[in-house]
Wavefront OBJ file of the C-alpha trace (Angstrom):
o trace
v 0.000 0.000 0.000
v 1.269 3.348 -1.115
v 2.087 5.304 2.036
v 1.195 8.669 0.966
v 2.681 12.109 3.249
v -0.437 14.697 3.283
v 1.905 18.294 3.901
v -0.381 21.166 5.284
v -0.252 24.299 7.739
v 2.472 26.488 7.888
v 3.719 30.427 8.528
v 1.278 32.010 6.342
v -2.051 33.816 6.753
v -3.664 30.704 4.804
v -2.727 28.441 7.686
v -6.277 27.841 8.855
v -7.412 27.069 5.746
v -4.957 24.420 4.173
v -5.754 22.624 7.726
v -9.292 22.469 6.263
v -8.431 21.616 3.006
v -5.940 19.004 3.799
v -8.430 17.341 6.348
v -11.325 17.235 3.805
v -8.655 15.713 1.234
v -7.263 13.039 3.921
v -11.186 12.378 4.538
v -11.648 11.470 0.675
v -8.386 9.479 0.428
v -8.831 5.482 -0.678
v -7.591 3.705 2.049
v -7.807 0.917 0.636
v -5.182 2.042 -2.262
v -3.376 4.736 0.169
v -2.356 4.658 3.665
v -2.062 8.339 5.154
v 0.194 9.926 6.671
v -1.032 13.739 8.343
v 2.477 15.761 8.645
v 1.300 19.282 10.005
v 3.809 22.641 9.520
v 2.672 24.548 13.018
v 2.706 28.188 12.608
v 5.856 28.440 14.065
v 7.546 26.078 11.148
v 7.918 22.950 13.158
v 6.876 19.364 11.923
v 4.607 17.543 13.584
v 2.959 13.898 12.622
v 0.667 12.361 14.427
v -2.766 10.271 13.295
v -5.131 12.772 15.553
v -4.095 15.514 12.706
v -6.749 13.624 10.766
v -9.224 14.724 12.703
v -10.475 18.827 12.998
v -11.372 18.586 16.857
v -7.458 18.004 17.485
v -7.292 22.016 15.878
v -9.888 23.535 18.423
v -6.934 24.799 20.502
v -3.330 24.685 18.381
v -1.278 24.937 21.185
v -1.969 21.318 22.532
v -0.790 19.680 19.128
v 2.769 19.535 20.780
v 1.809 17.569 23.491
v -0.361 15.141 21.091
v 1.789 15.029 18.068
v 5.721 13.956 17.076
v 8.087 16.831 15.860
v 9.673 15.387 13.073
v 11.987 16.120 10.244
v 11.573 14.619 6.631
v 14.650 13.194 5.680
v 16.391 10.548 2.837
v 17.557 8.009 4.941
v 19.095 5.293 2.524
v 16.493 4.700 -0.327
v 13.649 5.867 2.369
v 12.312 9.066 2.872
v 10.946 8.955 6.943
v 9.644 11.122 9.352
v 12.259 10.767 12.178
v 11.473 12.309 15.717
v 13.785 15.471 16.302
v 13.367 14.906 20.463
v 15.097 12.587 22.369
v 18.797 10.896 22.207
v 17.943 8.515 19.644
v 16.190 10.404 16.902
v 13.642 7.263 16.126
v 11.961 7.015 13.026
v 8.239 7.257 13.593
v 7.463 6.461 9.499
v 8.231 5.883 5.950
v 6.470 7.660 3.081
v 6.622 6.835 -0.434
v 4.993 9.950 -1.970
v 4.179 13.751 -0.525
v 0.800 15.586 -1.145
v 1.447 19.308 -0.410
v -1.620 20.760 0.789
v -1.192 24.262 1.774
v -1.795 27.500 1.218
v 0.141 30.865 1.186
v 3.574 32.791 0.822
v 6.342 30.385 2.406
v 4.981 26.893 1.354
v 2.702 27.207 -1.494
v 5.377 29.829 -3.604
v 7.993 26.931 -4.310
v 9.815 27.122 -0.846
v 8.149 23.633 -0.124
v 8.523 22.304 -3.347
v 12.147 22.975 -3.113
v 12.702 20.933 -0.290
v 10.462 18.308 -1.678
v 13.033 18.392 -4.598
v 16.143 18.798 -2.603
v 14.854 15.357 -1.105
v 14.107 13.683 -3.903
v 10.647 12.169 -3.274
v 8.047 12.554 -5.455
v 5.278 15.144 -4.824
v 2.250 16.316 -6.086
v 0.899 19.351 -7.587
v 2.876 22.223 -8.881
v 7.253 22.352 -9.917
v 9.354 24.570 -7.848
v 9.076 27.252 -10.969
v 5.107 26.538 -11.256
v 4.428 27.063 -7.813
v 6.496 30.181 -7.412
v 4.992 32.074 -10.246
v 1.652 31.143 -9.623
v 2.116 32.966 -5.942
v 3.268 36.091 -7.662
v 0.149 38.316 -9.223
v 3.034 40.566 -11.210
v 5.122 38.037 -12.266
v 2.015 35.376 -13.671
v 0.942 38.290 -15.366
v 3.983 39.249 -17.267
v 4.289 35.719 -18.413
v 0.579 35.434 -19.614
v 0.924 38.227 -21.675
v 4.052 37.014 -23.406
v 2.024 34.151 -24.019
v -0.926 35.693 -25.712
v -3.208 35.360 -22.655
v -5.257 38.431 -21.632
v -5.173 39.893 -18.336
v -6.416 43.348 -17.229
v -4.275 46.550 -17.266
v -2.092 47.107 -14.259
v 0.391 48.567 -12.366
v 2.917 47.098 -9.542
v 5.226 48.785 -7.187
v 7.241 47.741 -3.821
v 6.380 49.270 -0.707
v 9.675 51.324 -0.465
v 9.057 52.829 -3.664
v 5.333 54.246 -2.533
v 6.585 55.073 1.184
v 9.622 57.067 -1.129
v 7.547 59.062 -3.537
v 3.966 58.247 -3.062
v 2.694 60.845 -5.505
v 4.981 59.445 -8.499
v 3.287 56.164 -7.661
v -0.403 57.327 -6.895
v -0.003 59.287 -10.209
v 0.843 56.417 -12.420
v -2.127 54.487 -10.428
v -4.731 57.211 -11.283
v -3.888 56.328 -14.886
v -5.698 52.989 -14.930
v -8.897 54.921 -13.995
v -11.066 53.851 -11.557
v -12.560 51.712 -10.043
v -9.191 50.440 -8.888
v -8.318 46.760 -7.202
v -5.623 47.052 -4.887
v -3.751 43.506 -3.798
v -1.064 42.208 -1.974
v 1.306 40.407 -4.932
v 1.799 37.342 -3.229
v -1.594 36.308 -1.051
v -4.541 34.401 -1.387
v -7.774 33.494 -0.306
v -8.734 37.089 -0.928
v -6.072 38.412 1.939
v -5.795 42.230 1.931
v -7.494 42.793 -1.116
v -9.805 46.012 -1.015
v -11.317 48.074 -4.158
v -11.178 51.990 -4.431
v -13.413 53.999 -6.241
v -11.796 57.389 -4.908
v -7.995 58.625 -4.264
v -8.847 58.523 -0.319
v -9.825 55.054 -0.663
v -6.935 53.970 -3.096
v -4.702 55.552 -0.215
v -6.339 53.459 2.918
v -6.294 50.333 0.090
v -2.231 50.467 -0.655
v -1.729 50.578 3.015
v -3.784 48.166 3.987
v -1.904 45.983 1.348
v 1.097 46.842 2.399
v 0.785 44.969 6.136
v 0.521 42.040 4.327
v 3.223 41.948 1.642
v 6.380 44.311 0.136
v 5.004 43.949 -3.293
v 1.376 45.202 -4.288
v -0.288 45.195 -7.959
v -3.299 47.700 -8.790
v -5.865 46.467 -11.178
v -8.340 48.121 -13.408
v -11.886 46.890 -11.943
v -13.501 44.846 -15.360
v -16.650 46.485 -16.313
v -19.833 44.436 -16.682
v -18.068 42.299 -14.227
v -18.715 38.586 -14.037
v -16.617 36.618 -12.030
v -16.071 32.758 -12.829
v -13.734 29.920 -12.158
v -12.050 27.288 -14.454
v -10.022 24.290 -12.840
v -7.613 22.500 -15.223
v -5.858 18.841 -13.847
v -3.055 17.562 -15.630
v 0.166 17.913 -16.930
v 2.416 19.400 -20.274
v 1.134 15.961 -21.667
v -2.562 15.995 -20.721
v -4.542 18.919 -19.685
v -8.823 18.325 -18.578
v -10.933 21.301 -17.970
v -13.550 21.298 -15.262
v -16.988 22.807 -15.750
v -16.647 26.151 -15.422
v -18.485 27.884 -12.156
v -19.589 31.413 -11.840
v -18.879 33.465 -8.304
v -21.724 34.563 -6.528
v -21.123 37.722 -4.197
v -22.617 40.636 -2.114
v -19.237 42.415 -2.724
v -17.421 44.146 -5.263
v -15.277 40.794 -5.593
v -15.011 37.456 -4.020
v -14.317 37.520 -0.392
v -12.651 35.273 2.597
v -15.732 35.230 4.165
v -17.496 34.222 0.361
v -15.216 31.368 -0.141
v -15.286 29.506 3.400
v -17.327 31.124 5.481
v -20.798 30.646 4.230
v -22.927 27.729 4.645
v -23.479 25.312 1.504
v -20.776 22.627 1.445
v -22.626 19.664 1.298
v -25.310 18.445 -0.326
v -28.171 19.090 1.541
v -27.267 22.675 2.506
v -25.558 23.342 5.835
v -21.456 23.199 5.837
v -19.950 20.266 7.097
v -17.064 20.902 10.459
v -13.975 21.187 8.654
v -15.306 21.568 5.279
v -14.660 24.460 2.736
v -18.027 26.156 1.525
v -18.802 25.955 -2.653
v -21.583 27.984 -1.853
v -19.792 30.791 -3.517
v -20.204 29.402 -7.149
v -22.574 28.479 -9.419
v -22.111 25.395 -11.378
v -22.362 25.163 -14.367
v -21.603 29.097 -14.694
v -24.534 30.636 -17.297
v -22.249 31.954 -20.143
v -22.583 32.401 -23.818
v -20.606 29.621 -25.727
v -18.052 31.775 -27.308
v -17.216 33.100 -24.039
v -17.129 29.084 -22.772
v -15.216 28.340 -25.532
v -12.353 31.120 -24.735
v -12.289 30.058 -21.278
v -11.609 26.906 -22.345
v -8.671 27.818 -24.315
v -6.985 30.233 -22.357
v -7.279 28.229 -18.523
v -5.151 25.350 -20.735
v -2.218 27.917 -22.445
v -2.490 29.744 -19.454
v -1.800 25.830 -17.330
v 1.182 25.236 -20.247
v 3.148 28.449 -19.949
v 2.848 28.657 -16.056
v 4.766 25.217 -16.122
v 1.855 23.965 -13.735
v 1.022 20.594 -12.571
v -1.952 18.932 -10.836
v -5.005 21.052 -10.272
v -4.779 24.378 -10.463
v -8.214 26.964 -10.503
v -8.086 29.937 -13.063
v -9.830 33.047 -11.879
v -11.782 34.702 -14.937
v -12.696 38.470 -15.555
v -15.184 38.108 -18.169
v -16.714 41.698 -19.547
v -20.239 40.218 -20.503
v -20.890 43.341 -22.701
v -17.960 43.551 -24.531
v -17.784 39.571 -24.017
v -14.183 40.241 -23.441
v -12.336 37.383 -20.721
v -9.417 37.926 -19.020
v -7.352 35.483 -16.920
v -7.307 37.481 -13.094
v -4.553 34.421 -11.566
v -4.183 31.040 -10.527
v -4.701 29.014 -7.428
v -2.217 25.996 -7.844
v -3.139 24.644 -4.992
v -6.790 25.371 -4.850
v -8.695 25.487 -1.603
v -10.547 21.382 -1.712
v -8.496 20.997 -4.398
v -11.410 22.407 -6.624
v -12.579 18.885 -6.421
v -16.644 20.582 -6.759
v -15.676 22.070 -10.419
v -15.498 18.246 -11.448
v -17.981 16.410 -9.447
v -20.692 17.226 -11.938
v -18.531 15.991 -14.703
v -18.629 12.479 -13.016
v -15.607 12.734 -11.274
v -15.385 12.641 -7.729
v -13.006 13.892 -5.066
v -11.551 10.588 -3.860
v -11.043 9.863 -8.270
v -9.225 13.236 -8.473
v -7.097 12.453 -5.397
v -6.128 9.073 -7.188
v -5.502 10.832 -10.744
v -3.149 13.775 -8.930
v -1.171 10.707 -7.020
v -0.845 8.715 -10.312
v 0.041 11.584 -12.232
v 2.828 12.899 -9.718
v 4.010 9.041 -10.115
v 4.409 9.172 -13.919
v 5.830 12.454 -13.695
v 8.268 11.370 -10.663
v 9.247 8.612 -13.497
v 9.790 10.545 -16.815
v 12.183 12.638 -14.393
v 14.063 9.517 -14.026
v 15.088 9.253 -17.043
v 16.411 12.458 -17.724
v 20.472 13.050 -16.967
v 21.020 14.744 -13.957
v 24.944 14.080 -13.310
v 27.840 13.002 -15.251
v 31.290 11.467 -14.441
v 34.039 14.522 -14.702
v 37.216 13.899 -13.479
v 37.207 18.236 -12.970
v 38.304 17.356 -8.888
v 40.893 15.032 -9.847
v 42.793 18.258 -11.511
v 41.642 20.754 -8.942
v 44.990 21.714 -7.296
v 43.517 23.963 -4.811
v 43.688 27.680 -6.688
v 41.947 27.037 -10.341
v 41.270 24.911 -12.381
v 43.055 23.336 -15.755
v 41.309 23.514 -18.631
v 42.001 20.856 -21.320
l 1 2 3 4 5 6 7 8 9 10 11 12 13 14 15 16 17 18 19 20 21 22 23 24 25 26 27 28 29 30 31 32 33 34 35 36 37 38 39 40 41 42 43 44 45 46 47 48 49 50 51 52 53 54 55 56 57 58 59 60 61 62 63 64 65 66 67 68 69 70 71 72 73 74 75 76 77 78 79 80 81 82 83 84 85 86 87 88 89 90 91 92 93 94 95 96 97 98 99 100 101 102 103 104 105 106 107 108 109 110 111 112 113 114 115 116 117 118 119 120 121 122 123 124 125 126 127 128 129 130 131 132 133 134 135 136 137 138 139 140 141 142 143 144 145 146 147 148 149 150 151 152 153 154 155 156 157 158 159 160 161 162 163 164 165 166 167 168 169 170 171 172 173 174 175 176 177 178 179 180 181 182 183 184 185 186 187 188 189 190 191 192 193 194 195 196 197 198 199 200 201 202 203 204 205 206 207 208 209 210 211 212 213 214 215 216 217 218 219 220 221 222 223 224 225 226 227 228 229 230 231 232 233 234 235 236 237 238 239 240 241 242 243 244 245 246 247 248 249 250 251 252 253 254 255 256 257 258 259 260 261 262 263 264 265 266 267 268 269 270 271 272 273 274 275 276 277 278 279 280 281 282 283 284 285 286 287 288 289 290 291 292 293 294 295 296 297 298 299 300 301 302 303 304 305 306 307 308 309 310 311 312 313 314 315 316 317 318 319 320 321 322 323 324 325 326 327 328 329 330 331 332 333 334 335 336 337 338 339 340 341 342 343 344 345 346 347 348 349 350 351 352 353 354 355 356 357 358 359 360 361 362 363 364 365 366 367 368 369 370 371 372 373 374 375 376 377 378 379 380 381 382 383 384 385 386 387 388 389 390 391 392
């Protein structure tokens, strides 16, 4: 039985909710193909494994996980990769795992840094590459690369937070350009973190600062008009990319909120939320759209998948101007909050299927890797005498 390592938590403002989505996921795991292994990230970046992190009573109160849990380290011992205690004189190993399933959320784990370790270690992983998950945390960068590859996004403008707190006016000048209504965002959040809209220079002011507590690097949008908002998932690979049904956002607000996305009720079929479970009460699927507009959203969620180098499932934010029937591609979510499993259930596909299909994918992927060279014999040390190096 595949022993699979389910990676969640972490320093980021997004903890609470990869705990949630990482339960829900361990909750829809075959057990009879998988056996699972919780490996929580506490705020405070230490490992902990224990098989109460299944279960969302144990996060009531976080600060009695210590006393519950093992701190552990994942490291390559041999041809193993094991969770061995980081307590005590001996340093046992409390487990083996043959695969890792990131699960998280946020700057610090879901922007690469985990990935990188992931890679460093050698195990295979699923869901996005070190380069895939990195751009896909950064609004300014994604952006720059979708438009190089034909994809539309809105018109912007990005700035640090030294550069405003240094000459504000230069900045709030080449802001006022866009026109508003403006969308002000921290570069590197999710879950709708910081995010406000301004429809005045007084609230564009309050906006940037209130981005600014949250990240160093903030983008300004141009507010779509004849705004509808909907959501495209795409699983796969370079090889093979599916499209989910596409789901339109439903709102109060001037765009999707935290509260929208997991605080309402909705979750489950038969109306109220589930403990533990994220709400899909914010969306509408099948989204009503014309089938041009379909058809574009189609297109652009899988060039936009290819030249973010993205793996897995990943949810594509639309604009779509239903006047001018114009779409634009806002970002992506490569690690989607419940794994966007609801975009695909009505396609036939359910969540524990889509857990399967990301394992089996990370798998072939984790082979095809394999085969490609990664060293080669050089005898460059052998003629290394200690201040340069001969050339021959």
């Amino acid at each position: 039985m595949l022993k699979v390592g389910v990676i969640f938590g972490g320093e980021s403002v997004e903890h609470e909710v990869s705990i949630i989505t990482a339960v829900q996921a361990m909750n829809n795991l075959d057990e009879k193909k998988y056996e699972i292994v919780p490996i929580y990230i506490g705020k405070d970046r230490i490992w902990y494994t224990s098989p109460q992190l299944r279960e969302m009573e144990t996060y009531k109160n976080l600060a009695t996980i210590p006393n519950i849990a093992d701190e552990v380290a994942l490291i390559k011992r041999g041809n193993e990769f094991v969770l061995q205690k980081t307590k005590g004189i001996l340093r046992k190993v409390v487990t083996a795992i043959d695969i890792a399933m990131p699960i998280v959320h946020g700057k610090g784990v879901e922007d690469g840094s985990l990935a990188g370790y992931l890679e460093t270690l050698g195990i295979p992983y699923v869901g996005p590459s070190i380069l895939g998950a990195s751009v896909g945390q950064d609004k300014v960068v994604q952006k720059q690369i979708l438009q190089s590859a034909g994809v539309p996004v809105v018109n912007y403008v990005w700035f640090y937070d030294s550069e405003y707190q240094n000459d504000e006016a230069v900045i709030l000048k080449e802001v006022k350009k866009l026109g508003y209504p403006l969308i002000i965002k921290p570069a590197r959040l999710g879950s709708s973190v910081g995010i406000s809209v301004a429809k005045n220079e007084e609230e564009l002011k309050n906006a940037i600062e209130e981005a600014i507590t949250y990240d160093e690097k903030i983008i300004v949008e141009k507010m779509v008009a004849n705004l509808k908002e909907v959501d495209c998932a795409v699983l796969g690979s370079k090889d093979h990319m599916e499209c989910s049904l596409i789901g339109e956002m439903i709102t109060d607000h001037d765009f999707l909120t935290f509260e929208d996305k997991y605080l309402k009720d909705g979750g489950k079929k038969g109306g109220a939320k589930t403990e533990g479970e994220i709400s899909s009460s914010g969306f509408k699927i099948p989204a009503k759209l014309d089938k041009e507009i379909e058809s574009q959203i189609y297109e652009e969620a899988k060039k936009a998948f290819r030249a973010l180098c993205l793996n897995g499932v990943t949810r594509f934010d639309f604009l779509v101007d239903t006047k001018a029937k114009k779409v634009y591609i806002n970002e992506p979510n490569t690690i989607p909050g419940c794994l966007a499993f609801f975009f695909f259930t009505p396609k036939g596909k359910n969540y524990e299927t889509l857990l399967s299909e990301l394992i089996n994918q990370a798998i072939q992927r984790y082979k095809q890797e394999e085969k490609k060279v990664t060293r080669f014999d050089s005898n460059v040390l052998s003629t290394y005498d200690g201040k340069k190096i001969k050339l021959k």
